[in-house]
N, C-alpha and C positions, 0 to 999 in steps of 0.2 A: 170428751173424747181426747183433746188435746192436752188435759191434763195428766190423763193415765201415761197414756205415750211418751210425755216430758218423764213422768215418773218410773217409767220402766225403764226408759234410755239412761237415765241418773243410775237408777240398780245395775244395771247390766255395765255402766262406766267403775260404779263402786265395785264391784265384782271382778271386773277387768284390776283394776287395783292391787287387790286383795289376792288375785293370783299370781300375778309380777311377783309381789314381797313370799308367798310361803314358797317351802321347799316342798319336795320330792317325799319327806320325811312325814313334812306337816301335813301333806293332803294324805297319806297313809293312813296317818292318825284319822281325820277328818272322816275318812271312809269307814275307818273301823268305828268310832265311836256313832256316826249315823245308823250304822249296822245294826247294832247295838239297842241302839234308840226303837228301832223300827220292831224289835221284840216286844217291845212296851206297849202299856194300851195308851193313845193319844193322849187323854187327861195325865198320864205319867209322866209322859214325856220332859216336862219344864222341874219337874223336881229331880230327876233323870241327869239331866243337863248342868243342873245345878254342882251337882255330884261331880258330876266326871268334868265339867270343863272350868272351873272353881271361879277364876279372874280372869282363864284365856278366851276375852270376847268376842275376838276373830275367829277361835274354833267353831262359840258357839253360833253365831252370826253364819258361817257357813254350813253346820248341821241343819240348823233353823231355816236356811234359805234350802236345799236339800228335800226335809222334810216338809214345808210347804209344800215344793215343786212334785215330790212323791206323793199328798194329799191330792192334788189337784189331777194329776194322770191317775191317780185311783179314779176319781171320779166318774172320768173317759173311759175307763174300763170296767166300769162296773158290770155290764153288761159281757158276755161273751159273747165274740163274734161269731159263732156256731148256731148261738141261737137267733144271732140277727138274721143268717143267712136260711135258716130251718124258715123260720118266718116269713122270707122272701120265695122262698120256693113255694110253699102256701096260697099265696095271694094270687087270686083269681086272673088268668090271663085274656089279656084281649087284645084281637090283631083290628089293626086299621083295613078298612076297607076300599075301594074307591070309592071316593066323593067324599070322605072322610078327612077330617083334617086333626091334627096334633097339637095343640096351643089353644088361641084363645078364639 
């Protein structure tokens, strides 16, 4: 567990870096070419990249980190929450009673 943590704290100080140095211009760019990216089917993506961001490794480094990040909340949302909540309304209710107790 202490290794992730050390590892995410590193990404996130690399990151902090990498924002300092680009401009105003560069994360434009960055936005649009993720945009871009995100048309594509996964498996395309890295030959995608390849294309558009040639030798600029900090573009791609930041698309890449982006799309990761955008992989990972897909995930969370795979589900819709309309249905989570259909489902909760569902679920058989039951009131406590006295003498009844809540836990264990």
């Amino acid at each position: 567990m202490e290794c992730s943590k050390g590892l995410a704290a590193s990404r996130i100080e690399e990151l902090n870096k990498n924002i300092r140095k680009m401009t105003n211009e560069q994360w434009e760019q960055v936005k649009e070419v993720f945009d871009a990216a995100l048309q594509h089917r996964p498996d395309e993506r890295a030959q995608f990249l390849d294309e558009v961001c040639g030798a600029d490794e900090t573009m791609r480094r930041e698309v890449e980190a982006l799309l990761s990040s955008f992989d990972d909340v897909g995930s969370f949302m795979a589900k819709p929450a309309v249905s989570i909540t259909r489902e909760a309304a569902t679920i058989e209710r039951t009131s406590l009673t006295k003498g009844r107790f809540l836990g264990h």
